[in-house]
VMD Tcl script that draws the C-alpha trace (Angstrom):
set ca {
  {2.06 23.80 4.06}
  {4.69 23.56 1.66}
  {6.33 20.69 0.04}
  {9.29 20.90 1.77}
  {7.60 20.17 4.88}
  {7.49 16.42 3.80}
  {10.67 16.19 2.30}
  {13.87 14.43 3.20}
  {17.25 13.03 1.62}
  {16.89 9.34 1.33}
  {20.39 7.69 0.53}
  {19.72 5.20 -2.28}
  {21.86 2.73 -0.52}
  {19.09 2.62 2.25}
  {16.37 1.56 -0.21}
  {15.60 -2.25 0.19}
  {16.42 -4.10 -3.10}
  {15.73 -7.55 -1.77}
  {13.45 -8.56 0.80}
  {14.72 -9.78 4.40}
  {14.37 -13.54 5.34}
  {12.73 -14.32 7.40}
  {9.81 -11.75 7.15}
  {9.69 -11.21 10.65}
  {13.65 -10.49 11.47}
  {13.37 -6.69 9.72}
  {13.59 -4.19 12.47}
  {11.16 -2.43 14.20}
  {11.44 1.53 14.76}
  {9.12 1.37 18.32}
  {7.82 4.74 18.95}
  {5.14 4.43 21.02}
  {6.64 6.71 23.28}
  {7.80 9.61 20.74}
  {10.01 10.74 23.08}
  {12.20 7.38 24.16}
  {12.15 5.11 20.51}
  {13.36 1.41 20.49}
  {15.19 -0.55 18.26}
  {13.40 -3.91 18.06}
  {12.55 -6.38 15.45}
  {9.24 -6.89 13.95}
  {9.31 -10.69 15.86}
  {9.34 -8.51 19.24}
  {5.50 -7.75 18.26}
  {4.67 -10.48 20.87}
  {6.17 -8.67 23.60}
  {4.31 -5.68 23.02}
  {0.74 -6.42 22.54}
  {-1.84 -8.43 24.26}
  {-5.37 -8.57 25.35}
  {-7.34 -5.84 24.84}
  {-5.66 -4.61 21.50}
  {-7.38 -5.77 18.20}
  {-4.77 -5.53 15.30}
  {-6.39 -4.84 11.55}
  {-4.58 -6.30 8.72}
  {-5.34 -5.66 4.66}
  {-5.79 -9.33 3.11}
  {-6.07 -7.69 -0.70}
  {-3.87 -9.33 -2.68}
  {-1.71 -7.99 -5.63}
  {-2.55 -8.67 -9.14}
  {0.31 -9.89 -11.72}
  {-0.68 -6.52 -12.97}
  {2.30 -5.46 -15.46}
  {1.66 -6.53 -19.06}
  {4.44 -6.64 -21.49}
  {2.94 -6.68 -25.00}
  {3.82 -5.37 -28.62}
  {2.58 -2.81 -30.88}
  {0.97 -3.92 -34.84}
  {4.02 -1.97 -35.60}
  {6.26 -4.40 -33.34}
  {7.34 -1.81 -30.91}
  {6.72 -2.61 -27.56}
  {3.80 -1.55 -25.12}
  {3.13 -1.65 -21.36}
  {0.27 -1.93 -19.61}
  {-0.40 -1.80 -15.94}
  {-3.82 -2.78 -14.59}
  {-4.62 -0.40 -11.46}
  {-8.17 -1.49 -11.15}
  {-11.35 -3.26 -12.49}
  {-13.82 -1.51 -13.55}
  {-16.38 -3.93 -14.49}
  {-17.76 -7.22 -12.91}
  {-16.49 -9.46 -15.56}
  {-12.88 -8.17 -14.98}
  {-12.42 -6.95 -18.96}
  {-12.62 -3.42 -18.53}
  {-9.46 -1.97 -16.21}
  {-7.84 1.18 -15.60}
  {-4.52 1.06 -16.63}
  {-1.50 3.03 -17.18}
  {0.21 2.55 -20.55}
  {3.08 2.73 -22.50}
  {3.97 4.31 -24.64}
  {0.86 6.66 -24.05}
  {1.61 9.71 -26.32}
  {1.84 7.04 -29.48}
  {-0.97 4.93 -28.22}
  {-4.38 5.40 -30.03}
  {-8.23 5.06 -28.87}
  {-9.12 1.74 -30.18}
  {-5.69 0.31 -30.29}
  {-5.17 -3.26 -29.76}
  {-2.43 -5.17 -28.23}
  {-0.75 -8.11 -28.82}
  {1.44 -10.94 -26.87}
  {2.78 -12.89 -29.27}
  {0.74 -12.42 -31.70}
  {-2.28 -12.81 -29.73}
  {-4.47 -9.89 -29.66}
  {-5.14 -9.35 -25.48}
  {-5.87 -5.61 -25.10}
  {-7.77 -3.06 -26.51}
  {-6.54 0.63 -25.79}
  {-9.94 2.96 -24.46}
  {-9.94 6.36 -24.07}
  {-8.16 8.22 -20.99}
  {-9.95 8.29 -17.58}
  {-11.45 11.87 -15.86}
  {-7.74 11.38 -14.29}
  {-5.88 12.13 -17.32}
  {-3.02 9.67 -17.16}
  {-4.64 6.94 -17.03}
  {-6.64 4.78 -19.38}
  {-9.30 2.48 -19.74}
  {-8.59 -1.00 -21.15}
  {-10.48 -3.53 -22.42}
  {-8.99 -7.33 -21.56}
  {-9.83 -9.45 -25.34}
  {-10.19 -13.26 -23.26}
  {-12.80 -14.65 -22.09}
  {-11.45 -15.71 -19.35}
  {-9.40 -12.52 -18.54}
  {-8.36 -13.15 -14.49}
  {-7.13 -16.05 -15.92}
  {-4.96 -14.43 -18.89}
  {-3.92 -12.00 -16.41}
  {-2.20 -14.68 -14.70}
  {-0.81 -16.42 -17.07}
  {0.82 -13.54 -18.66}
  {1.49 -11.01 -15.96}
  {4.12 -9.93 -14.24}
  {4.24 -8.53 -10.76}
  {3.75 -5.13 -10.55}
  {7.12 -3.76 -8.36}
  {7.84 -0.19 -7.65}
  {10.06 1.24 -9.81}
  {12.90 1.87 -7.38}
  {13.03 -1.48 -6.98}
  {15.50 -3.18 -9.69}
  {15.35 -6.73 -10.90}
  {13.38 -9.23 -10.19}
  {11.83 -11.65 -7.20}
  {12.65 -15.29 -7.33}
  {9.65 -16.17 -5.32}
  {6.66 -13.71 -6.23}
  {4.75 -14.54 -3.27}
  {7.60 -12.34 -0.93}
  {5.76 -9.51 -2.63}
  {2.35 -10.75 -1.16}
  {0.98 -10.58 2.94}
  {0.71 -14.39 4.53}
  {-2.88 -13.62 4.76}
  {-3.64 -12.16 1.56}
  {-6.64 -13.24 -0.53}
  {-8.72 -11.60 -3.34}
  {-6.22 -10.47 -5.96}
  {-6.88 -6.60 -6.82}
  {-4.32 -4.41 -6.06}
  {-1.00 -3.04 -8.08}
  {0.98 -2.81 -5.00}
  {1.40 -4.87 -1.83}
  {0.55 -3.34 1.74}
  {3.66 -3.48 2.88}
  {3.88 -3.31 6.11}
  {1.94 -6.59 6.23}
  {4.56 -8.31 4.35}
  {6.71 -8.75 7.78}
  {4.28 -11.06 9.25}
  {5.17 -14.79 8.99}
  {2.53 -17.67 9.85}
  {4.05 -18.20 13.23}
  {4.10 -14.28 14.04}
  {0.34 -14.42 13.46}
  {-0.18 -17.71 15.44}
  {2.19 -15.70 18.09}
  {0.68 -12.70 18.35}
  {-3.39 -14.25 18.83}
  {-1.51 -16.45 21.95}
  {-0.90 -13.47 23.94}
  {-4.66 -12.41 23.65}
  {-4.40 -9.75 20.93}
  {-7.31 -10.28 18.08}
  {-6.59 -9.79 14.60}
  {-9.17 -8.69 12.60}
  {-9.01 -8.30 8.61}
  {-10.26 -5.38 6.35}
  {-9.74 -5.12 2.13}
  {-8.53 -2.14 0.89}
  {-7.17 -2.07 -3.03}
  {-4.15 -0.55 -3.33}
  {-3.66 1.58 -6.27}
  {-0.41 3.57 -7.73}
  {-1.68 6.84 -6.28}
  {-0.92 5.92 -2.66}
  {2.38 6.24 -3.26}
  {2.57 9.03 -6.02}
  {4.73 11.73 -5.18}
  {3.17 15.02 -4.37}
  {3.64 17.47 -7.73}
  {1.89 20.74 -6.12}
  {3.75 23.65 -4.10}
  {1.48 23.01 -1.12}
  {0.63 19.45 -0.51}
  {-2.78 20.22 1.07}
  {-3.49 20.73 -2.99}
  {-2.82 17.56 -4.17}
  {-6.25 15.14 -5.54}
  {-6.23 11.55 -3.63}
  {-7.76 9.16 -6.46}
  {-10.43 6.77 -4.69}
  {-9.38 3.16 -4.00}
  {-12.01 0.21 -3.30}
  {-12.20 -0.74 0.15}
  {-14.58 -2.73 2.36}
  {-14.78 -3.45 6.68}
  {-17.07 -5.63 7.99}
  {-19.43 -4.74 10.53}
  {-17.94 -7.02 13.02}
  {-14.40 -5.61 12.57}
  {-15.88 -1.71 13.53}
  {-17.53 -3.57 16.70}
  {-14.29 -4.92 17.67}
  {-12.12 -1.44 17.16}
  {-14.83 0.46 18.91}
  {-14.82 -2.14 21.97}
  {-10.72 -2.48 22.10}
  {-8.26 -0.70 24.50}
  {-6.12 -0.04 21.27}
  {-6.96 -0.21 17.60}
  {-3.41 -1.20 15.65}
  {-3.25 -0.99 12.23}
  {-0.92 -2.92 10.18}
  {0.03 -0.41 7.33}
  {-1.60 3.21 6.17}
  {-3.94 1.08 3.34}
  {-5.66 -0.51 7.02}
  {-5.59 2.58 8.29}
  {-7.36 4.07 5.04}
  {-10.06 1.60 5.39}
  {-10.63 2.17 9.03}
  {-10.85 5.55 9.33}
  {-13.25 5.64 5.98}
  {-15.31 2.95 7.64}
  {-15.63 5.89 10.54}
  {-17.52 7.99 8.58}
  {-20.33 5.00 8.36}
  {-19.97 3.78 5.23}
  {-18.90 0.03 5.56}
  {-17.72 -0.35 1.92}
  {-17.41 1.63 -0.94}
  {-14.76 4.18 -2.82}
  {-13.20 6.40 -0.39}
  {-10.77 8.97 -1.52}
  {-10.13 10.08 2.41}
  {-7.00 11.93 2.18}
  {-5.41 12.60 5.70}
  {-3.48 15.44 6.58}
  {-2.56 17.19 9.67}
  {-5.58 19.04 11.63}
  {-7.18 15.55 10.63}
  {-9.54 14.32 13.98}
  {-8.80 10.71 13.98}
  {-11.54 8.20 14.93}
  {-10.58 4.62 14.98}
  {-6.32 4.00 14.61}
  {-4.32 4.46 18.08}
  {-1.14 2.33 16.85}
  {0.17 2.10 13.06}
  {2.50 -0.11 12.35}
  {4.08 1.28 8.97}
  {7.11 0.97 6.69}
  {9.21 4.36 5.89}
  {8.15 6.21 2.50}
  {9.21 7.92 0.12}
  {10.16 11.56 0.37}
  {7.26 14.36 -0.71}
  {4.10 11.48 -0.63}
  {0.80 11.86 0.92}
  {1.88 8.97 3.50}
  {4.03 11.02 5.08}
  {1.07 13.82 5.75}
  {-0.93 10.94 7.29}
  {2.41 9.94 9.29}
  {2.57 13.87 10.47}
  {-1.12 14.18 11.30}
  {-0.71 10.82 13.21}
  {2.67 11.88 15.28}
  {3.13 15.39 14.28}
  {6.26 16.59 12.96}
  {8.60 14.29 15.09}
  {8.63 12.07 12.37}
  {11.32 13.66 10.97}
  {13.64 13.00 14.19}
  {12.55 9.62 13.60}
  {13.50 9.40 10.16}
  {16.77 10.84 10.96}
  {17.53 8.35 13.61}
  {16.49 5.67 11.52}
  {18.61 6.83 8.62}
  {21.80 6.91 11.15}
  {20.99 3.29 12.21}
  {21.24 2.42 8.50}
  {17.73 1.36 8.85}
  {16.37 -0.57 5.09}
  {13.65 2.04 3.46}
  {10.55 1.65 1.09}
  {8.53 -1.61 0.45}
  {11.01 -4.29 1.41}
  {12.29 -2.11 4.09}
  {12.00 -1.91 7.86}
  {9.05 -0.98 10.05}
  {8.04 1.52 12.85}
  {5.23 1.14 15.17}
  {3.91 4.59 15.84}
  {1.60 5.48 18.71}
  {-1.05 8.27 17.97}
  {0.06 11.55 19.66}
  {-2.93 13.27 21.76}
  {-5.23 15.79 20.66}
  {-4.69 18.85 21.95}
}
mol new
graphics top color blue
foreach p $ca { graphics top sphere $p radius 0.5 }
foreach p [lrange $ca 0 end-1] q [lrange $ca 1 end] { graphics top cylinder $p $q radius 0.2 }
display resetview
């Protein structure tokens, strides 16, 4: 493969600033048959599932993960907690700024308060590890974090929980599953009425999901591993339902590593095309960024006719990226 093969223009005017209100009134790209797409609304969801279908949802919750602190010199520093990497939450990869002036064994300040200790890099190389100085460091974390948005995204939110799922729980991740965040209270309620089950599966999202591929074939590029966890009673349910539909490629992650039968654990699955799929017959997804390892998954899921579906959706002036609109894809057939 080459890189152009998952490339496209995105106009900038199409990428999503703000998000939509309410959740549930973005659109909904239906392409469940590839050949004959829909123009819905994510609120439509009732009319197109029901008994028999068990839909899988990621409950992780983001993390007010972005740290602005200062320098001993009084320059500024950034850092942005990825993941923990001990049980008492002090010890974090991070990326941070400004990290060609940053030293081993530097520490941090907010206001004077000394909150961070700079470790060495990671095997990664542009990351670090960072110790938290609190003894109580969720809890600093929350009091001085900010959330973590993607960078294409300028300004800020009003309300910080439109940048977290209705269902969310354990606070982890430095990004939101985003395709989750369409789903309002009475969608969920909705959607269990007509007979569908949802199920819920953690997956912690980290930066590298949506990285943008840097090698000349994609097929080259390293997939860090993410955290992720499905209960046993949530593989019963997929492997017993007329259609598996996951909400988001972070479900989707976590299912098809589950597959491999290992409930829990790091998985660092990366999903290309030629990929023999196991679990997932519907994802429900947001669009993504040009040259990212999403849109491999999206190819091996509904092979190259994504790209006529991105093209449609980019006439209909359709809202890209995190607080963007959503397509429902149906799995193509093995051949």
């Amino acid at each position: 493969m080459h890189l152009s093969d998952i490339d496209y223009v995105l106009p900038e005017k199409l990428i999503a600033q703000k998000p939509i209100e309410p959740r549930d009134s973005a659109r909904l790209l239906v392409a469940t048959d590839i050949d004959h797409p829909e123009h819905l609304h994510v609120s439509d969801l009732v009319n197109l599932v029901g008994p028999g279908d068990v839909i899988v949802v990621n409950d992780t919750r983001v993390l007010p993960a972005r740290l602005a602190l200062q320098r001993k010199t009084g320059g500024a520093a950034e850092v942005l907690l990825l993941e923990q990497r001990s049980s008492d939450a002090r010890l974090w990869e991070a990326l941070v700024k400004p990290a060609r002036k940053l030293k081993d064994g530097e520490v941090l300040e907010y206001f004077g308060k000394r909150v961070v200790r700079v470790g060495p890099r990671t095997e990664a190389g542009d990351t670090f590890v960072i110790e938290i100085l609190d003894d109580a460091p969720l809890e600093l974390i929350s009091r001085i974090g900010a959330m973590p948005l993607p960078p294409y995204i300028r300004g800020s939110l009003k309300d910080q929980e439109r940048y977290q799922t209705v269902y969310s729980r354990r606070a982890a991740s430095a990004a939101a599953p985003t395709a989750g965040l369409h789903f309002t209270p009475e969608l969920m309620t909705a959607v269990i009425a007509t007979g569908a089950r949802v199920e819920q599966v953690e997956l912690v999202v980290g930066l590298d999901t949506f990285k943008p591929i840097s090698t000349d074939n994609p097929l080259d590029h390293v997939i860090h591993s993410e955290y992720y966890n499905v209960d046993q009673k949530v593989l019963d349910a997929c492997h017993a339902a007329d259609r598996v539909i996951a909400v988001g490629t972070t479900a989707t992650r976590a299912l098809e590593s589950a597959a491999s039968g290992q409930l829990s654990g790091r998985t660092n699955i990366f999903i290309t095309p030629g990929y023999s799929w196991n679990i997932v017959d519907v994802m429900m997804t947001n669009f993504h960024m040009p040259k990212t390892s999403l849109l491999l998954m999206i190819e091996s899921f509904v092979g190259p006719q994504w790209r006529s579906l991105y093209e449609e959706a980019i006439a209909e002036q359709y809202r890209f990226l995190s607080f963007g609109d959503a397509m429902l894809l149906a799995r193509k057939k093995a051949e």
